[in-house]
VMD Tcl script that builds the backbone (N, CA, C; Angstrom):
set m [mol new atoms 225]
animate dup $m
set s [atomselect $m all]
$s set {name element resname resid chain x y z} {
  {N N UNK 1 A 8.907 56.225 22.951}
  {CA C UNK 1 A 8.481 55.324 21.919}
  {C C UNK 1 A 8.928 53.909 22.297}
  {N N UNK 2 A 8.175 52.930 22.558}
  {CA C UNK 2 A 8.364 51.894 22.374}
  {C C UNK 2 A 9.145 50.867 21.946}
  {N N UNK 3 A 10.173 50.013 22.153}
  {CA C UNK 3 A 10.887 48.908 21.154}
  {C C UNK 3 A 10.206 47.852 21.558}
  {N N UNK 4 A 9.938 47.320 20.184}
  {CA C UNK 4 A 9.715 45.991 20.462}
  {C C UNK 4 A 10.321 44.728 19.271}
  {N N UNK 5 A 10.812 43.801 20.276}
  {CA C UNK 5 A 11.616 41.967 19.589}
  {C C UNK 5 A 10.969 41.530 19.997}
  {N N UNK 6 A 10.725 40.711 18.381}
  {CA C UNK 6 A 9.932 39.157 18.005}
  {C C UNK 6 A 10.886 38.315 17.757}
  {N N UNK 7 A 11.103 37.096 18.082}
  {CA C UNK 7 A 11.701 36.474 17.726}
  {C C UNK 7 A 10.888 35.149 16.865}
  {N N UNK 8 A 11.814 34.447 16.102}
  {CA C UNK 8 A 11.117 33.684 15.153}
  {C C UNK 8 A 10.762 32.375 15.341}
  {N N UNK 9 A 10.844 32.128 16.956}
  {CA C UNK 9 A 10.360 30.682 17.463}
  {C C UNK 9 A 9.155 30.993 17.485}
  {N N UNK 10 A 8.703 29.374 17.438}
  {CA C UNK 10 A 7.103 28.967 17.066}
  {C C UNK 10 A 6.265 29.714 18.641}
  {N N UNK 11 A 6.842 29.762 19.898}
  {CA C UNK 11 A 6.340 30.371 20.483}
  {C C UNK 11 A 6.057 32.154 20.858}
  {N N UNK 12 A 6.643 32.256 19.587}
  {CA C UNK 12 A 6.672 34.213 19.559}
  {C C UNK 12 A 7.000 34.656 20.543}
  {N N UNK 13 A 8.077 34.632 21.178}
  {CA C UNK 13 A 8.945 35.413 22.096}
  {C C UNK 13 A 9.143 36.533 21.809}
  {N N UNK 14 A 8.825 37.429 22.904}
  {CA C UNK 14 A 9.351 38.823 22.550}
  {C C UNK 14 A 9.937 39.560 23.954}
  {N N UNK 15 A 10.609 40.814 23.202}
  {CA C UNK 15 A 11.092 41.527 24.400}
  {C C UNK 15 A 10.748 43.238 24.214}
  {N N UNK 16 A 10.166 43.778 24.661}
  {CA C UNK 16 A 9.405 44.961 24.563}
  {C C UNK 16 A 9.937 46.266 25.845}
  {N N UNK 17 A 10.827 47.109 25.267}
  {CA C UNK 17 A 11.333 47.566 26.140}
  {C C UNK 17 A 10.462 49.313 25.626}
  {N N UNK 18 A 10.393 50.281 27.052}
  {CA C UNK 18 A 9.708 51.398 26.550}
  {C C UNK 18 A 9.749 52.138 27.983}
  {N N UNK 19 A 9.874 53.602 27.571}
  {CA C UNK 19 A 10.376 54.525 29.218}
  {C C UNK 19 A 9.302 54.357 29.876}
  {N N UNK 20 A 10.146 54.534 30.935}
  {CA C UNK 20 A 9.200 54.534 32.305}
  {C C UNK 20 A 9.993 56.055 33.475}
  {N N UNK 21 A 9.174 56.226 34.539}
  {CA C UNK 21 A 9.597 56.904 35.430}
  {C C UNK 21 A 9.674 56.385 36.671}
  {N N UNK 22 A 10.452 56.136 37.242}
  {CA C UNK 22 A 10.366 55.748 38.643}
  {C C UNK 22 A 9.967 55.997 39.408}
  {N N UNK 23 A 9.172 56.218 40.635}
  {CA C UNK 23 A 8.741 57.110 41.701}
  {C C UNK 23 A 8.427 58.481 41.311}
  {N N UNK 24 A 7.679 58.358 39.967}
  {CA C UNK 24 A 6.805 59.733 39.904}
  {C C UNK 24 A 6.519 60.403 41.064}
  {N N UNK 25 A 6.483 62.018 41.076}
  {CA C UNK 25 A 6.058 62.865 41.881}
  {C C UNK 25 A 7.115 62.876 43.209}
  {N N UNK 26 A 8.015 62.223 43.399}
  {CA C UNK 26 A 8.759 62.042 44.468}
  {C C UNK 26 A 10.082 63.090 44.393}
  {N N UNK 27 A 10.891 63.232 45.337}
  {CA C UNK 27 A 12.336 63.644 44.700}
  {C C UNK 27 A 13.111 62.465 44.798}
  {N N UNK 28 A 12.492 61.188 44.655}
  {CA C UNK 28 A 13.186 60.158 44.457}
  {C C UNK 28 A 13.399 59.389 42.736}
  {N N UNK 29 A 12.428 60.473 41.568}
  {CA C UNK 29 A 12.050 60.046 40.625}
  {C C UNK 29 A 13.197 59.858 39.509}
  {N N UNK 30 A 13.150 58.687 38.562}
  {CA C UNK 30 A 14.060 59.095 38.099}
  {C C UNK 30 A 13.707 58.247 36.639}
  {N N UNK 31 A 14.163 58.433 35.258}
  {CA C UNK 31 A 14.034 58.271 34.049}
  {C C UNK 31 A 14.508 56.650 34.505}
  {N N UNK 32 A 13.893 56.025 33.346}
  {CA C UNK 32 A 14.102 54.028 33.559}
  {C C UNK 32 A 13.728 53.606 32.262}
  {N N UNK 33 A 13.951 52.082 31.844}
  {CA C UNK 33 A 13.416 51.481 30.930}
  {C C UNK 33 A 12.828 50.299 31.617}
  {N N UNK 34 A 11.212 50.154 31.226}
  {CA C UNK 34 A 10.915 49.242 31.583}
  {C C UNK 34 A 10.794 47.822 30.347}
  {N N UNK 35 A 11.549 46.851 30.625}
  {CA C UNK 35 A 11.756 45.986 30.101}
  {C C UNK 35 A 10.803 44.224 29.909}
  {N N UNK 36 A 9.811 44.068 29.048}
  {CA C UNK 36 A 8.556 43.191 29.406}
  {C C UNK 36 A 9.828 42.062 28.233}
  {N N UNK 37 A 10.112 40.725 29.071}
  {CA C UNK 37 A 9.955 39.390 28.015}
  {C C UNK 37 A 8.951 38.391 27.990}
  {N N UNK 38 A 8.618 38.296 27.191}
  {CA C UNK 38 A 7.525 37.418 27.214}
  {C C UNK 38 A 8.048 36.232 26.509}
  {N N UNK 39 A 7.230 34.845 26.878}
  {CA C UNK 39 A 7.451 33.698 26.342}
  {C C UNK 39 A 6.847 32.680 26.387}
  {N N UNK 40 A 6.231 32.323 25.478}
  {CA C UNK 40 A 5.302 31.249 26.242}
  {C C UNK 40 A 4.031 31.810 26.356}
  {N N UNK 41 A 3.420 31.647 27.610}
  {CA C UNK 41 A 2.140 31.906 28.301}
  {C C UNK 41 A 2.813 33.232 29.785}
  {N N UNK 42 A 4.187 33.113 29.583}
  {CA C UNK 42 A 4.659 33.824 30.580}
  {C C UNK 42 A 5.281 34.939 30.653}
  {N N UNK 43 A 5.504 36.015 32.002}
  {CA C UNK 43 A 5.754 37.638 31.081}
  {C C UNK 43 A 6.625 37.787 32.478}
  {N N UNK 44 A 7.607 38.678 32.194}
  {CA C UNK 44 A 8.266 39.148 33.512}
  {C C UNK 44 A 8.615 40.463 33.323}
  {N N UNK 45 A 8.735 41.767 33.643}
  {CA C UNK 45 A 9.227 43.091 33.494}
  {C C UNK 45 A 10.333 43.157 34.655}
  {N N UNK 46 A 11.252 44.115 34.304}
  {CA C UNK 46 A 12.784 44.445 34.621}
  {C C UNK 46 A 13.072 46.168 34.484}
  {N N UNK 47 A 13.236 46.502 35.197}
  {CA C UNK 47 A 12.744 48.417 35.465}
  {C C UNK 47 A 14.258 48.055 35.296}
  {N N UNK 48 A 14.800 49.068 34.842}
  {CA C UNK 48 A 16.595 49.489 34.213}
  {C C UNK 48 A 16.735 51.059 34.265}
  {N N UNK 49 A 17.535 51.554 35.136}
  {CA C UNK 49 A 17.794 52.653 35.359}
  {C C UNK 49 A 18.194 53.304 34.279}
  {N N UNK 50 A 18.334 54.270 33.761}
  {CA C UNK 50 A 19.499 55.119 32.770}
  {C C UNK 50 A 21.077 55.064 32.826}
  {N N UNK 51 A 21.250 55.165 33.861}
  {CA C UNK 51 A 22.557 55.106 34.148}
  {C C UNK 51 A 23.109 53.542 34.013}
  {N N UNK 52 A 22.495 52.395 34.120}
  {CA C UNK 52 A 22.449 51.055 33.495}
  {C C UNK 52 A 22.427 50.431 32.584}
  {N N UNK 53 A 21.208 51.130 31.735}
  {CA C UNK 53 A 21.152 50.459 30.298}
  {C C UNK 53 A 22.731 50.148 29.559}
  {N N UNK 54 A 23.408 50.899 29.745}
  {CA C UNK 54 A 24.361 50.328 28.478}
  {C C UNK 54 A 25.080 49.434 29.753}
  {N N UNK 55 A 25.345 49.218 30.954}
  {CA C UNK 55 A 25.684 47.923 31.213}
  {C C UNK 55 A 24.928 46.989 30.717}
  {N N UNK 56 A 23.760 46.815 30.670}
  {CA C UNK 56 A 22.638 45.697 30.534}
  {C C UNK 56 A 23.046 45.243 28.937}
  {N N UNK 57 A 23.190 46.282 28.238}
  {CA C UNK 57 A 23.176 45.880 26.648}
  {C C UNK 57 A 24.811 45.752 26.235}
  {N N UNK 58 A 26.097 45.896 27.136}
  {CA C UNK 58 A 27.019 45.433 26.948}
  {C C UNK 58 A 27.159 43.943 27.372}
  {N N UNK 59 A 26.606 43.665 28.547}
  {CA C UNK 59 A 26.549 42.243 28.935}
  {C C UNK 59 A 25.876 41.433 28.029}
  {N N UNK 60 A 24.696 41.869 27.832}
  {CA C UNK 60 A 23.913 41.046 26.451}
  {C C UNK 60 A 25.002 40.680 25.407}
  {N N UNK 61 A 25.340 41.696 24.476}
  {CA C UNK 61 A 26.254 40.954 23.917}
  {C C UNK 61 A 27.835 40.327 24.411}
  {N N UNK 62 A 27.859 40.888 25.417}
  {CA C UNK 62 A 29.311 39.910 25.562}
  {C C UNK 62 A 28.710 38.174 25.799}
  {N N UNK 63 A 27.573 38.279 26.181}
  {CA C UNK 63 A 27.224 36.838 26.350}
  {C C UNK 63 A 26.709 36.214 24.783}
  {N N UNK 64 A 26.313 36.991 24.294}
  {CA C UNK 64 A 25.922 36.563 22.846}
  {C C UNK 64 A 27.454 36.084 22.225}
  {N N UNK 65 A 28.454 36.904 22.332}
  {CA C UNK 65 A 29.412 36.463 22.009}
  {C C UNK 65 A 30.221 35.097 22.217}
  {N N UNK 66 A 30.468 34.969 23.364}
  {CA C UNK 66 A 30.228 33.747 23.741}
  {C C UNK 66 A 29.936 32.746 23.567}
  {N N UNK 67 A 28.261 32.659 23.118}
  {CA C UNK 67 A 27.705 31.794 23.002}
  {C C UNK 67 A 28.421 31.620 21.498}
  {N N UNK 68 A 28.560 32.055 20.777}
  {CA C UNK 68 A 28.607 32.296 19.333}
  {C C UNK 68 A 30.074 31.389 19.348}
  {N N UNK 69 A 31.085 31.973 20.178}
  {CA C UNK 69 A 32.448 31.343 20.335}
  {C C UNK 69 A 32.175 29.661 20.530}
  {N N UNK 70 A 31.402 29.491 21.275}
  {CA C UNK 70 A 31.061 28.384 21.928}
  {C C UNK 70 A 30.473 27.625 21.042}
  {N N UNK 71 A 30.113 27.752 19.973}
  {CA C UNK 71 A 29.246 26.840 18.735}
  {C C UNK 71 A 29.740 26.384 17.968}
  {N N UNK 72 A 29.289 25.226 18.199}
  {CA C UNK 72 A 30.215 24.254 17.232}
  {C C UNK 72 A 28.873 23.380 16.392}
  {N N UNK 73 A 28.468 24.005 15.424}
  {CA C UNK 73 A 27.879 22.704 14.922}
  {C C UNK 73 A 27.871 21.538 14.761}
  {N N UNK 74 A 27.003 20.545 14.571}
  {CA C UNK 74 A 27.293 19.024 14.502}
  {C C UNK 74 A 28.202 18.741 15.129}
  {N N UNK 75 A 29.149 19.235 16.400}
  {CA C UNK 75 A 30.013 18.287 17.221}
  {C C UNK 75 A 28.801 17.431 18.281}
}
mol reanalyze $m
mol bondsrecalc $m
mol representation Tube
mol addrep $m
C-alpha cells in the first residue's frame, strides 16, 4: 500500500513512498521502498532497502530535530 506526503506549500510537494522489489526473478532480489519526492516541476526516486529504512527515518528526524533546536524566530 502506498504512503503518500503533501505538504502545504503553494508548490504541493510531496513524498510518496510504496514497496518495490529489487532485481525481481534474480537470487539477487530483495524487498525495498521505493521513495518518489516531488517538487516543483521536478521528481527524483530513492530505492531503500529494508534493512535501511529505519536508518533513513531515524536520520530524518534527528535532522528535523535540529533544525527545530536551531530556530529562533525573529532573531
Amino acid at each position: 500500500m502506498p504512503y503518500r506526503f503533501t505538504s502545504a506549500s503553494a508548490d504541493r510537494s510531496a513524498l510518496t513512498a510504496e514497496p518495490v522489489v529489487l532485481y525481481p526473478g534474480t537470487d539477487r532480489a530483495q524487498p525495498a521502498v521505493a521513495v518518489r519526492i516531488r517538487s516543483g516541476g521536478r521528481s527524483c526516486m530513492l530505492y531503500v532497502t529494508l534493512d535501511r529504512v529505519d536508518e533513513l527515518i531515524t536520520g530524518i528526524a534527528d535532522t528535523a530535530r535540529t533544525a527545530a533546536a536551531d530556530f529562533h524566530p525573529g532573531a
